[in-house]
DRENTORNU-572058 format. One record per residue (C-alpha): z, y, x. Coordinates in Angstrom, 1 decimal, decimal comma, padded with zeros to 4 digits, always signed. Each point is the difference from the previous one (the first is absolute). Example, Ala and Ser with C-alpha at 12.3 -4.5 7.8 and 13.67 -1.06 7.14 Angstrom:
2
{atom {+007,8 -004,5 +012,3}};
{atom {-000,7 +003,4 +001,4}};
END
This chain:
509
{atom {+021,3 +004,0 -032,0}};
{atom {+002,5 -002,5 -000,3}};
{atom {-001,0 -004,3 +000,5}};
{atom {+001,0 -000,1 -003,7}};
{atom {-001,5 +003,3 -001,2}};
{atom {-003,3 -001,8 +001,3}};
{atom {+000,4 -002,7 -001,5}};
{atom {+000,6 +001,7 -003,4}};
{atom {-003,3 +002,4 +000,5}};
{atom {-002,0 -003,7 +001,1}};
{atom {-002,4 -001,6 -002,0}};
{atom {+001,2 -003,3 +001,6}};
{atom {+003,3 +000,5 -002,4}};
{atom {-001,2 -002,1 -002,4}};
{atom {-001,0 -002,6 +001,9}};
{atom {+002,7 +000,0 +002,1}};
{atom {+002,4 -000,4 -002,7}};
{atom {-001,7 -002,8 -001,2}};
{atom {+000,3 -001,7 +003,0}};
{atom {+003,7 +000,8 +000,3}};
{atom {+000,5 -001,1 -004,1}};
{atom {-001,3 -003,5 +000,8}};
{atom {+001,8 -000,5 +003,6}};
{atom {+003,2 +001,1 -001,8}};
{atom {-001,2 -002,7 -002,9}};
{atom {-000,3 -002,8 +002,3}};
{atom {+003,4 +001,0 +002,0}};
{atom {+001,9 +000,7 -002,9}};
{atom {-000,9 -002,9 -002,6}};
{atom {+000,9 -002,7 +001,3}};
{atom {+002,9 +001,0 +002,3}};
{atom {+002,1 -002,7 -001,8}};
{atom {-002,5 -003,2 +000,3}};
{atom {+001,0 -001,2 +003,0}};
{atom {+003,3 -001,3 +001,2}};
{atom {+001,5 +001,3 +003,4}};
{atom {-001,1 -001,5 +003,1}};
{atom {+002,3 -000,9 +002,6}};
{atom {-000,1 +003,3 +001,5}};
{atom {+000,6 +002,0 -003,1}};
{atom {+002,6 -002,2 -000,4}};
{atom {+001,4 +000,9 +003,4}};
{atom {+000,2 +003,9 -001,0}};
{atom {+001,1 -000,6 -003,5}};
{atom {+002,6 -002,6 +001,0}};
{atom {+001,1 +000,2 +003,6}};
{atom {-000,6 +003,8 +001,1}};
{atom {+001,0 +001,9 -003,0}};
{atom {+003,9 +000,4 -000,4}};
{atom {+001,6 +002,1 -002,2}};
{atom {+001,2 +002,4 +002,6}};
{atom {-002,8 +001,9 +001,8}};
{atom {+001,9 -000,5 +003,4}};
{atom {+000,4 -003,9 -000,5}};
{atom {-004,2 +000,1 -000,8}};
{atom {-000,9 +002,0 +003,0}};
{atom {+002,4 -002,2 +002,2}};
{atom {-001,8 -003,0 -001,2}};
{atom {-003,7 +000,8 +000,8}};
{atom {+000,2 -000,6 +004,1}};
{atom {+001,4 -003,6 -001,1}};
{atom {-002,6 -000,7 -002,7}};
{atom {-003,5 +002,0 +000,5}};
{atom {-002,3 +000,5 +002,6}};
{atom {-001,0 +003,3 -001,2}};
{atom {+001,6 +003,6 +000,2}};
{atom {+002,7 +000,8 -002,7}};
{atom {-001,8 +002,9 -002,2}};
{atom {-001,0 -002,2 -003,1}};
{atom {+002,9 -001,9 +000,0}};
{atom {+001,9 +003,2 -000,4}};
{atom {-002,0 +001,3 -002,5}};
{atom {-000,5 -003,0 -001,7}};
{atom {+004,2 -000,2 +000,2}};
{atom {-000,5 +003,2 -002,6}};
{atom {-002,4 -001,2 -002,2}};
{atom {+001,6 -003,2 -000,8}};
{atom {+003,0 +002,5 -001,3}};
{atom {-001,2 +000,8 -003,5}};
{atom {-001,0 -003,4 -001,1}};
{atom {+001,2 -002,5 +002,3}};
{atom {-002,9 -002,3 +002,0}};
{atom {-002,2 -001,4 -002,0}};
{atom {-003,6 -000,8 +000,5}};
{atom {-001,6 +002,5 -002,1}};
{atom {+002,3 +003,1 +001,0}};
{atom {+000,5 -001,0 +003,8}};
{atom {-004,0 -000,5 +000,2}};
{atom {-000,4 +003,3 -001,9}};
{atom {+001,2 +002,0 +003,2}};
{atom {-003,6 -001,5 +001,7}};
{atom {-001,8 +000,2 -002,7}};
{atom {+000,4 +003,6 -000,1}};
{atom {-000,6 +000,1 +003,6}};
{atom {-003,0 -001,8 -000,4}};
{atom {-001,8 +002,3 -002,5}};
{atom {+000,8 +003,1 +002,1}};
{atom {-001,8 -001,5 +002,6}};
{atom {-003,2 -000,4 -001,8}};
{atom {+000,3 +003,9 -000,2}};
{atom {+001,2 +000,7 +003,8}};
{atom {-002,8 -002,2 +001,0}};
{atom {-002,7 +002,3 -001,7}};
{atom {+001,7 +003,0 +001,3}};
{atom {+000,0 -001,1 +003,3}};
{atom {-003,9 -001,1 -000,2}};
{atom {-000,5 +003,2 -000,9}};
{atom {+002,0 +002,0 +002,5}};
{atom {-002,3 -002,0 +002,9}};
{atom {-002,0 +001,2 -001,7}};
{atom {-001,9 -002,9 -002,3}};
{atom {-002,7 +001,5 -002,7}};
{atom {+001,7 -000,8 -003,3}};
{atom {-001,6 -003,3 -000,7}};
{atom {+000,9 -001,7 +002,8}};
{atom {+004,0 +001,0 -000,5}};
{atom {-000,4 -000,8 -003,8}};
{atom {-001,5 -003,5 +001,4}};
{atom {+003,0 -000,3 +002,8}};
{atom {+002,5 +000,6 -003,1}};
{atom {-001,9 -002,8 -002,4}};
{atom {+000,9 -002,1 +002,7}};
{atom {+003,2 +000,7 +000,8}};
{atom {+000,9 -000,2 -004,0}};
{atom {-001,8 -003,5 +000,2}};
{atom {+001,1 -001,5 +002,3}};
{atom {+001,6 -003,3 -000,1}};
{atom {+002,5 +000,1 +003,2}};
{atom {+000,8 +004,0 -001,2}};
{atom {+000,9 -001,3 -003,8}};
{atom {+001,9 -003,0 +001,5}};
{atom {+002,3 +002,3 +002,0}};
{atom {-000,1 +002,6 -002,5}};
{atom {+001,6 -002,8 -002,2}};
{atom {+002,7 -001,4 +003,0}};
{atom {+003,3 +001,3 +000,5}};
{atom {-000,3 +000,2 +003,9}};
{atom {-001,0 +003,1 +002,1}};
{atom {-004,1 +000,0 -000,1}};
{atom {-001,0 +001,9 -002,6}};
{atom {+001,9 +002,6 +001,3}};
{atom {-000,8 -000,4 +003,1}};
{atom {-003,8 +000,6 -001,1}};
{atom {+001,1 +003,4 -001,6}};
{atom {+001,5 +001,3 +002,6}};
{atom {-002,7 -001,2 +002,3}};
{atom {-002,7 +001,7 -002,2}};
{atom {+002,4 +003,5 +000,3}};
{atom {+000,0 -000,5 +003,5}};
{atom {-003,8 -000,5 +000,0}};
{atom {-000,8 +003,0 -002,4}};
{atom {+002,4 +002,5 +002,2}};
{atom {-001,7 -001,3 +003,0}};
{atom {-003,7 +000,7 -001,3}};
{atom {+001,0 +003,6 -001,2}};
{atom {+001,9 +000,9 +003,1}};
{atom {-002,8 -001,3 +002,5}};
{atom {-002,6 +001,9 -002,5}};
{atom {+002,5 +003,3 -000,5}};
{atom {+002,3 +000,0 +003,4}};
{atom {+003,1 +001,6 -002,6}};
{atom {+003,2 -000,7 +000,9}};
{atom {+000,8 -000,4 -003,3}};
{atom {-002,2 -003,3 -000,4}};
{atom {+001,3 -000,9 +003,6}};
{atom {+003,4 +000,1 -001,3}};
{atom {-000,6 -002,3 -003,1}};
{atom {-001,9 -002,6 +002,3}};
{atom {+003,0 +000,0 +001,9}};
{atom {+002,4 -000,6 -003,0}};
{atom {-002,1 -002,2 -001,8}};
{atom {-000,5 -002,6 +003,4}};
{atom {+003,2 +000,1 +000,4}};
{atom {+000,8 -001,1 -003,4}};
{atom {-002,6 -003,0 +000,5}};
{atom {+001,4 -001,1 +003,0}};
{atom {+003,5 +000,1 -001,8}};
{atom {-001,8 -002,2 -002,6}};
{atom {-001,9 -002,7 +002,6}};
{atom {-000,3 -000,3 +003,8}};
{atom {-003,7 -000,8 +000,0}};
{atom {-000,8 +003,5 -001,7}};
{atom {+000,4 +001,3 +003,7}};
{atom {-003,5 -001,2 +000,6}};
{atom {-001,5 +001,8 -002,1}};
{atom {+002,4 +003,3 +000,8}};
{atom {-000,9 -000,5 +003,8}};
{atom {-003,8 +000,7 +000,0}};
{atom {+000,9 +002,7 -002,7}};
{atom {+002,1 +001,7 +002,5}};
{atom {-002,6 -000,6 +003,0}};
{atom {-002,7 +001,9 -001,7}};
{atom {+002,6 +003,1 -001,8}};
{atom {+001,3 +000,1 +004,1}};
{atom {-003,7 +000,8 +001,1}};
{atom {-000,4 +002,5 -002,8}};
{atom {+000,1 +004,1 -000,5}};
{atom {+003,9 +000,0 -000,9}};
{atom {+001,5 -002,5 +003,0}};
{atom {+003,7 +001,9 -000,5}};
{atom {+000,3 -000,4 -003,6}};
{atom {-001,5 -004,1 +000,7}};
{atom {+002,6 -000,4 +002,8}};
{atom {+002,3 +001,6 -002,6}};
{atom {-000,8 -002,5 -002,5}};
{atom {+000,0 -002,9 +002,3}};
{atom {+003,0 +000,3 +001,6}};
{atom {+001,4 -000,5 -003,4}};
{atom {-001,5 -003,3 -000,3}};
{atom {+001,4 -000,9 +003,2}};
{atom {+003,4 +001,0 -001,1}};
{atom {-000,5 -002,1 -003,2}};
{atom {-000,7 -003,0 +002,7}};
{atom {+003,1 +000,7 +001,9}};
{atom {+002,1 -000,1 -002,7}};
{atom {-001,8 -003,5 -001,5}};
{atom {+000,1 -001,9 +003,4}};
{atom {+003,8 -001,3 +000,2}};
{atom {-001,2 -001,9 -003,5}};
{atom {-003,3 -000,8 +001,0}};
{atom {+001,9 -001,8 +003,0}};
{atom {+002,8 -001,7 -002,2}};
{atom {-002,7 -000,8 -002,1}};
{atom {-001,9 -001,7 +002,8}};
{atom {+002,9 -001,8 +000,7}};
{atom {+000,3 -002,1 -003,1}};
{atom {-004,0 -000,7 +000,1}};
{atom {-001,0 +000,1 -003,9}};
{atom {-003,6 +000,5 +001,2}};
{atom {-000,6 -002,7 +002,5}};
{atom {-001,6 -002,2 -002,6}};
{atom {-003,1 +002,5 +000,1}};
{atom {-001,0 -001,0 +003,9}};
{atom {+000,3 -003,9 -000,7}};
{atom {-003,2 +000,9 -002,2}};
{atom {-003,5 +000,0 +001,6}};
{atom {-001,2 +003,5 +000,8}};
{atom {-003,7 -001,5 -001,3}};
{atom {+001,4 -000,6 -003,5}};
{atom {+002,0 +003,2 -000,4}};
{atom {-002,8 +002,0 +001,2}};
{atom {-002,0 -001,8 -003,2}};
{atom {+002,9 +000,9 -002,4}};
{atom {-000,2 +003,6 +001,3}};
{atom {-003,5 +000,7 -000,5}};
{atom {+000,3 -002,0 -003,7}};
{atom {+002,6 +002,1 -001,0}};
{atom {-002,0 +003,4 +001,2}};
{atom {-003,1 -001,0 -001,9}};
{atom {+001,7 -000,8 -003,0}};
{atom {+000,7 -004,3 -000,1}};
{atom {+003,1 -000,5 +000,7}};
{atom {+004,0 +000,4 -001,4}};
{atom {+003,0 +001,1 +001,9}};
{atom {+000,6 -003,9 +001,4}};
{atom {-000,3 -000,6 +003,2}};
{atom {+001,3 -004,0 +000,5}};
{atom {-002,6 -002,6 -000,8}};
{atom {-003,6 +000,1 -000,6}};
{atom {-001,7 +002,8 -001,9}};
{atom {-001,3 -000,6 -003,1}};
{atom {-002,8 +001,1 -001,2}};
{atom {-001,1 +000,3 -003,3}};
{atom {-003,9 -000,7 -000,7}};
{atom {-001,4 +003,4 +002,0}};
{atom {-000,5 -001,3 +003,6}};
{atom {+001,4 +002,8 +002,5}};
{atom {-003,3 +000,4 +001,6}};
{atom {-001,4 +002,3 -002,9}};
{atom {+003,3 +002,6 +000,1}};
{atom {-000,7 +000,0 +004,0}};
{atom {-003,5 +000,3 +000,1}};
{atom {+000,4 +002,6 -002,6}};
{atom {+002,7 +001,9 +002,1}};
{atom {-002,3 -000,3 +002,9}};
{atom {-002,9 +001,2 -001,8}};
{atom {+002,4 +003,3 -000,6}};
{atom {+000,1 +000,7 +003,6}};
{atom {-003,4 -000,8 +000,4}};
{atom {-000,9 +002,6 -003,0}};
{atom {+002,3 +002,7 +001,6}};
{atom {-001,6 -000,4 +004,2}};
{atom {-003,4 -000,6 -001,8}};
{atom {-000,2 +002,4 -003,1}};
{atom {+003,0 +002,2 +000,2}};
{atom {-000,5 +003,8 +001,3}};
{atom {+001,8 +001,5 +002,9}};
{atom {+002,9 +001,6 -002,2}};
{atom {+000,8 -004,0 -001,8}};
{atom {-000,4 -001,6 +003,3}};
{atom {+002,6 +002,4 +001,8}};
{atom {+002,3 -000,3 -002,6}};
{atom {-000,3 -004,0 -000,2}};
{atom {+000,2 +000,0 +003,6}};
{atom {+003,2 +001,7 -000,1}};
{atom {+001,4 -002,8 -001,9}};
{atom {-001,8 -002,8 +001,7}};
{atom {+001,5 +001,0 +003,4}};
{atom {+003,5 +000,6 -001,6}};
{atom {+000,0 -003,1 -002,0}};
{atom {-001,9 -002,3 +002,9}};
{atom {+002,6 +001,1 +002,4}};
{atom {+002,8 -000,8 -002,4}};
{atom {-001,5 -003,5 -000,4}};
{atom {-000,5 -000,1 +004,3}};
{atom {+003,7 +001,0 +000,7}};
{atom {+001,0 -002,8 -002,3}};
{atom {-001,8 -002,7 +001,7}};
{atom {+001,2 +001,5 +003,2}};
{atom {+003,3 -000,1 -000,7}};
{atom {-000,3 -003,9 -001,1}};
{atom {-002,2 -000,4 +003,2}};
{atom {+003,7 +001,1 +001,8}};
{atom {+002,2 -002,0 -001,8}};
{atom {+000,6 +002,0 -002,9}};
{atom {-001,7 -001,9 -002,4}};
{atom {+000,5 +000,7 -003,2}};
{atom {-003,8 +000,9 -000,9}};
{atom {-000,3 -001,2 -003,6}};
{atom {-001,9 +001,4 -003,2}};
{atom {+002,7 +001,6 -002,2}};
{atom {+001,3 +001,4 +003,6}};
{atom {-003,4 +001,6 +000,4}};
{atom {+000,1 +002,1 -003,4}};
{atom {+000,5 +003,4 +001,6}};
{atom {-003,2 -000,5 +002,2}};
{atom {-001,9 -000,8 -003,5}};
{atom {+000,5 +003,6 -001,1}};
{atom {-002,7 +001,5 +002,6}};
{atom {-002,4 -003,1 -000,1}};
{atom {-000,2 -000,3 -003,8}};
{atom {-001,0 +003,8 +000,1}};
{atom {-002,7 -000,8 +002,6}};
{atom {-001,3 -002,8 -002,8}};
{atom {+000,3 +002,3 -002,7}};
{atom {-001,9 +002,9 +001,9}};
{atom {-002,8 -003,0 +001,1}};
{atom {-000,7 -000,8 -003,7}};
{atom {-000,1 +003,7 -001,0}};
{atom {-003,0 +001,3 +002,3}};
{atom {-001,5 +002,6 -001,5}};
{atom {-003,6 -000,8 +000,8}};
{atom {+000,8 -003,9 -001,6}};
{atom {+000,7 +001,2 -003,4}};
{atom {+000,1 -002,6 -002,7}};
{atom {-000,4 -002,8 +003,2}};
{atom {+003,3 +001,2 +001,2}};
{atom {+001,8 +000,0 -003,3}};
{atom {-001,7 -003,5 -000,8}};
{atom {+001,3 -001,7 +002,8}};
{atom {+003,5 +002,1 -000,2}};
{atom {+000,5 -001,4 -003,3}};
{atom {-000,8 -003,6 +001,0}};
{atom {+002,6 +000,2 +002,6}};
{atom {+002,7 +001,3 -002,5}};
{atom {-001,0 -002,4 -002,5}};
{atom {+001,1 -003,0 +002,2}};
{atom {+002,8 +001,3 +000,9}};
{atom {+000,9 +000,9 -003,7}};
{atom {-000,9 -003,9 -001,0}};
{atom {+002,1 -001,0 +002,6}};
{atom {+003,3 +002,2 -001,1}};
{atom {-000,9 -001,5 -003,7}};
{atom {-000,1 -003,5 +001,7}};
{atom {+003,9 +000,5 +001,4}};
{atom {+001,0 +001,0 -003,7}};
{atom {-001,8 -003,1 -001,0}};
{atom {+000,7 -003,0 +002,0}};
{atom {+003,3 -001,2 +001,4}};
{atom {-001,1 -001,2 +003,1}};
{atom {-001,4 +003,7 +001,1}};
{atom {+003,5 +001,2 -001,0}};
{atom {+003,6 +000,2 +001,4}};
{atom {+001,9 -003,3 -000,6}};
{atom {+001,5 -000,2 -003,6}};
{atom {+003,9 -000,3 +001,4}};
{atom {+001,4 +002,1 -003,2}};
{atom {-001,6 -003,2 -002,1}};
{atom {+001,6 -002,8 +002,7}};
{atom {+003,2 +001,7 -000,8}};
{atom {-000,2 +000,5 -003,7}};
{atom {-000,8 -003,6 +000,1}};
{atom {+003,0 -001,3 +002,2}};
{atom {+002,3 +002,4 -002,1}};
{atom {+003,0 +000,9 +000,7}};
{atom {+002,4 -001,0 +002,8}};
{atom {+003,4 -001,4 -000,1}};
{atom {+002,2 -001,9 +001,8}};
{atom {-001,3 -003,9 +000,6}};
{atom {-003,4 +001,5 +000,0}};
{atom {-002,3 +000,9 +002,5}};
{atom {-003,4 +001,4 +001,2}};
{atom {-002,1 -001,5 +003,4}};
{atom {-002,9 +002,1 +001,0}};
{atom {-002,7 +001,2 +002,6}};
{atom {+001,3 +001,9 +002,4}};
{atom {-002,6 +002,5 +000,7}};
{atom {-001,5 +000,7 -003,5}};
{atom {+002,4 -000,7 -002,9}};
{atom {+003,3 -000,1 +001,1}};
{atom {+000,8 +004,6 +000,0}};
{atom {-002,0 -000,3 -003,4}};
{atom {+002,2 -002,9 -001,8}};
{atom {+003,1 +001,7 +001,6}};
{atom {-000,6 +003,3 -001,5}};
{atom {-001,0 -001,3 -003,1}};
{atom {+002,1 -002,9 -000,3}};
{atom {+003,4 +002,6 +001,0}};
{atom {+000,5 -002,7 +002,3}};
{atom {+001,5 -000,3 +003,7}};
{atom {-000,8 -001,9 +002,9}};
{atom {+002,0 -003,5 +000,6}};
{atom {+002,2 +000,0 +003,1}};
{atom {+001,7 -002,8 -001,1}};
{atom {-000,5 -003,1 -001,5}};
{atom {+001,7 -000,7 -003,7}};
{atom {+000,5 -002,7 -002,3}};
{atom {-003,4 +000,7 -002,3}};
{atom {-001,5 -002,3 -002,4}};
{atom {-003,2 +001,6 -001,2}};
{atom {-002,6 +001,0 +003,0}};
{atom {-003,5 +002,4 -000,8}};
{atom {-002,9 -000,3 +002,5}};
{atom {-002,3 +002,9 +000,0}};
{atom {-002,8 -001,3 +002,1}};
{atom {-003,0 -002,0 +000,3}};
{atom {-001,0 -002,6 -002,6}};
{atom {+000,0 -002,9 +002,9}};
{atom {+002,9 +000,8 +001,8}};
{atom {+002,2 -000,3 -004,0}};
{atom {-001,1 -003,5 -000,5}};
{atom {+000,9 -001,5 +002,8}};
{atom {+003,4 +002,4 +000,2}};
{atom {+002,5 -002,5 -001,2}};
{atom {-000,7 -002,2 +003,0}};
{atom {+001,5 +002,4 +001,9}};
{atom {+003,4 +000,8 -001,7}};
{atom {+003,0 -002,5 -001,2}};
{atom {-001,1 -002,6 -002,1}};
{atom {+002,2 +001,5 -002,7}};
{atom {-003,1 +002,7 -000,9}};
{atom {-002,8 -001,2 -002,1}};
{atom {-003,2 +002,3 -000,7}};
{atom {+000,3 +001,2 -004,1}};
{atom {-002,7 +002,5 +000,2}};
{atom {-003,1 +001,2 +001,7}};
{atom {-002,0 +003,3 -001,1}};
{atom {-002,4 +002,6 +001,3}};
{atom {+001,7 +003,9 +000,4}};
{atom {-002,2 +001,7 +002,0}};
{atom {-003,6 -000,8 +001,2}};
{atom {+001,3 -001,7 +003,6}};
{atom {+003,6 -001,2 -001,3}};
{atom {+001,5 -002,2 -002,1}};
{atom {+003,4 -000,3 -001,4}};
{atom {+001,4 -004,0 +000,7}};
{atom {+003,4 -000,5 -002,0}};
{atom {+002,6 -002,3 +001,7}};
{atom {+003,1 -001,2 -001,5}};
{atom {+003,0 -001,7 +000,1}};
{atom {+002,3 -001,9 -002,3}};
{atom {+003,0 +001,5 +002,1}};
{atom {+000,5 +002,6 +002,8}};
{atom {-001,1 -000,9 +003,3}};
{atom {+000,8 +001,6 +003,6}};
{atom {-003,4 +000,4 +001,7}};
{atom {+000,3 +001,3 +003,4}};
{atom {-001,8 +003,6 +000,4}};
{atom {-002,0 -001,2 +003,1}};
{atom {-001,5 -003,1 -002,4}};
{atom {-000,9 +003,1 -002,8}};
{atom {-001,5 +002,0 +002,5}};
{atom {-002,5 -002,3 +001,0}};
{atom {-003,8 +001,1 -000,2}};
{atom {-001,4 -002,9 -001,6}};
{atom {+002,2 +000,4 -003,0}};
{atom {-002,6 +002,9 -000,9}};
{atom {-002,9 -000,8 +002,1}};
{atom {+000,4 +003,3 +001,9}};
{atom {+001,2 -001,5 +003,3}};
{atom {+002,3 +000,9 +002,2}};
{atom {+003,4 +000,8 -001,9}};
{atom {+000,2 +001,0 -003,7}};
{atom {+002,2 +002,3 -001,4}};
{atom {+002,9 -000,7 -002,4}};
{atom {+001,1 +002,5 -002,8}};
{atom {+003,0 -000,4 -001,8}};
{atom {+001,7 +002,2 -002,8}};
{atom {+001,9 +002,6 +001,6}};
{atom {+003,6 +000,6 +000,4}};
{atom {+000,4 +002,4 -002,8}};
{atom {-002,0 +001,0 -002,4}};
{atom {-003,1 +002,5 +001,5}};
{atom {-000,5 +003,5 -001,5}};
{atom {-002,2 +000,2 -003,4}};
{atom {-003,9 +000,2 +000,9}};
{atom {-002,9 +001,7 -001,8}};
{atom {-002,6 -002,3 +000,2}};
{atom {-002,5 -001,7 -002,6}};
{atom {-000,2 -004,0 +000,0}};
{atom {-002,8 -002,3 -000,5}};
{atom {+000,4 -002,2 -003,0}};
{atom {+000,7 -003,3 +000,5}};
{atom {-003,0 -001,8 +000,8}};
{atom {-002,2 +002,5 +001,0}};
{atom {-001,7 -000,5 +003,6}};
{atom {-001,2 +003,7 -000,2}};
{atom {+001,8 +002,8 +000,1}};
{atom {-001,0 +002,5 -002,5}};
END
């Protein structure tokens, strides 16, 4: 019988849709709240051209990650243009699927049916899965193919066919086409299928994974040329370790610069609950739950291992959101944990209280501005729009790909005769701005757009020259280092479908 033939003859069905209904809910409803971050901004505005050659020749100088979303995400954005809603829409449907790959892969360990309907409830709660699900870069989908890789793995180990072989092969593949850190998880996948009853069919299988990495290594080394990612090593390996384990158990977003913030649920209660899962499953759990668990601890621990490993050699790009394909396996271990059979209603008690705060944390992002992306489609509602004598300074590493795409506006390489300047920056660094530019500018206006930036209005009564160097300097936005300048652009930029936040409003909505 068929995966989907079972599923139709299960009584789970019910449930299981259910659990799918409110992760597609929470994915789907409030795709448009948030304005693009600066990497969204990065796909949306810098790697997608309107030729499909000019987009993939783009990724090696832009991203840090294989080209297979970009590509597909180059065919998405035909229909209806870039916009938050539709461009998310591509994750958020990747996102629901892998509530029911997840289960299907719990299964296939196997996982009694409780503990893969609890793995799922996770997955469609949780608030780093909804955050990608709802970001136009390559993680959701990543995830998906992760959690095909990981449910073709668990039936081939369990079956030995060369036909579940063959989609493990294609479906790694894929994932590492989508990000480089889904190799750790495909690594320990192919250890264990290598050791198995059908070692032809594996090697089969694996050698086309290998061939997918041959033919991704002249961009992975281009791309290490350029050095997008070197920001992630500057970061102590303490603190992204905490983010990581936040962002498994359900209390944290999809940031990783700055402190976490939490949001009235210390992190201790999701991780003691998480280890009280394990503890349930080597304690409670019967031989059948503990082999199948184990299957995924091992696969997902070693994932996790390789990782740090790499970093350990210099390759360190260990981060949380890089560490989503290891989640598949390990949030099927918790699941199976909370859904003993010999715990009962102890299990589904303490089950529930971990998906409960992670739901009131994924509420919390909808609900408070500092929890969410930074509102740069209000900044730029606000500052309006461009023309010539008028001109944007901004933080280099946060707003300036946002402000650009939304603004339609280009980077300064020269300096021009300009006689209104906007700040988009810290509240501080605006009112004391106008000691640092020709006396001719005065300050006219000061106002919040986003919860960390404020627009600072500088005029003058006539145009005045300002070199670029004097524009570009940091403490014009508080961001340090050199700002970035955005003027309007040469000629007049192809019509956008996007939605604007009215005038005024901190909040996108």
């Amino acid at each position: 019988m068929s995966a989907l033939r079972r599923i139709a003859a299960s009584p789970s069905l019910p449930a299981l849709c259910g659990i799918i209904a409110l992760g597609a809910a929470l994915r789907f409803a409030t795709l448009g709240l948030q304005s693009y971050r600066y990497d969204e901004a990065v796909t949306v505005g810098r790697v997608l051209h309107a030729g499909f050659l000019d987009t993939f020749a783009a990724i090696p100088r832009s991203e840090s990650t294989p080209p297979l979303y970009y590509l597909v995400a180059w065919a998405w954005s035909k229909p209806f243009g870039t916009g938050e809603a539709w461009m998310r829409s591509l994750s958020a449907l990747a996102g629901t699927a892998s509530i029911a790959v997840v289960y299907l892969a719990a299964r296939s360990l196997p996982v009694p049916r409780r503990g893969a309907l609890i793995a799922a409830a996770i997955v469609a709660v949780s608030p780093v899965l909804i955050w990608f699900s709802q970001d136009a870069r390559a993680y959701a989908l990543v995830f998906l193919l992760a959690a095909l890789s990981f449910l073709f793995f668990a039936r081939a180990r369990r079956s030995g066919a060369a036909r579940d072989l063959a989609w493990w092969g294609a479906s790694s593949a894929l994932a590492l086409a989508t990000h480089y850190f889904a190799g750790f998880l495909i690594v320990p996948e192919a250890a264990v299928l290598l050791l198995g009853r059908n070692r032809r069919a594996a090697a089969l299988a694996t050698a086309a994974i290998v061939a997918m990495g041959a033919l991704l290594t002249p961009i992975a080394l281009e791309q290490s040329e350029h050095d997008h990612a070197s920001w992630i090593a500057s970061q102590p390996i303490g603190g992204r370790l905490e983010r990581a384990g936040a962002k498994f158990v359900g209390l944290d977003n999809g940031d990783e610069h700055g402190a976490r913030q939490g949001d009235g649920v210390p992190l201790a209660v999701p991780a003691a609950l998480a280890l009280l899962a394990s503890a349930l499953l080597l304690w409670r759990g019967d031989p059948e739950e503990r082999r199948g668990a184990g299957t995924a601890a091992l696969v997902g621990g070693s994932a996790v291992g390789l990782a740090l490993l790499a970093a350990a050699l210099g390759r360190d790009y260990f981060d949380g959101r890089n560490l989503l394909p290891a989640f598949v396996p390990l949030l099927i271990v918790v699941g199976a944990g909370f859904g003993v059979r010999r715990m009962r209603w102890a299990g589904l008690a303490a089950a529930g209280a971990f998906c409960l705060s992670a739901l009131f944390f994924s509420l919390e992002i909808d609900r408070l501005p500092r929890l969410q992306r930074e509102n740069l489609r209000n900044a730029a509602a606000e500052v309006g729009p461009l023309r010539p004598g008028k001109i944007v300074v901004t933080d280099r590493y946060i707003a300036n790909q946002p402000l650009r795409y939304y603004l339609g506006a280009e980077f300064a390489t020269a300096a021009a005769p300009v006689r209104e300047i906007d700040l988009v920056g810290s509240a501080a660094a605006g009112r004391h701005a106008a000691r640092l530019l020709p006396s001719a500018f005065r300050r006219v206006d000061s106002d919040p757009v986003s919860y960390d930036f404020t627009l600072t209005c500088l005029r003058a009564s006539h145009p005045v020259r300002v070199p670029l160097r004097l524009l570009e300097n940091g403490a014009l936005v508080g961001g340090g280092g050199r700002a970035s300048v955005l003027v309007p652009p040469a000629a007049a930029p192809p019509p956008r479908r996007r939605s604007w936040t009215p005038r005024g409003s901190v909040r996108a909505r």
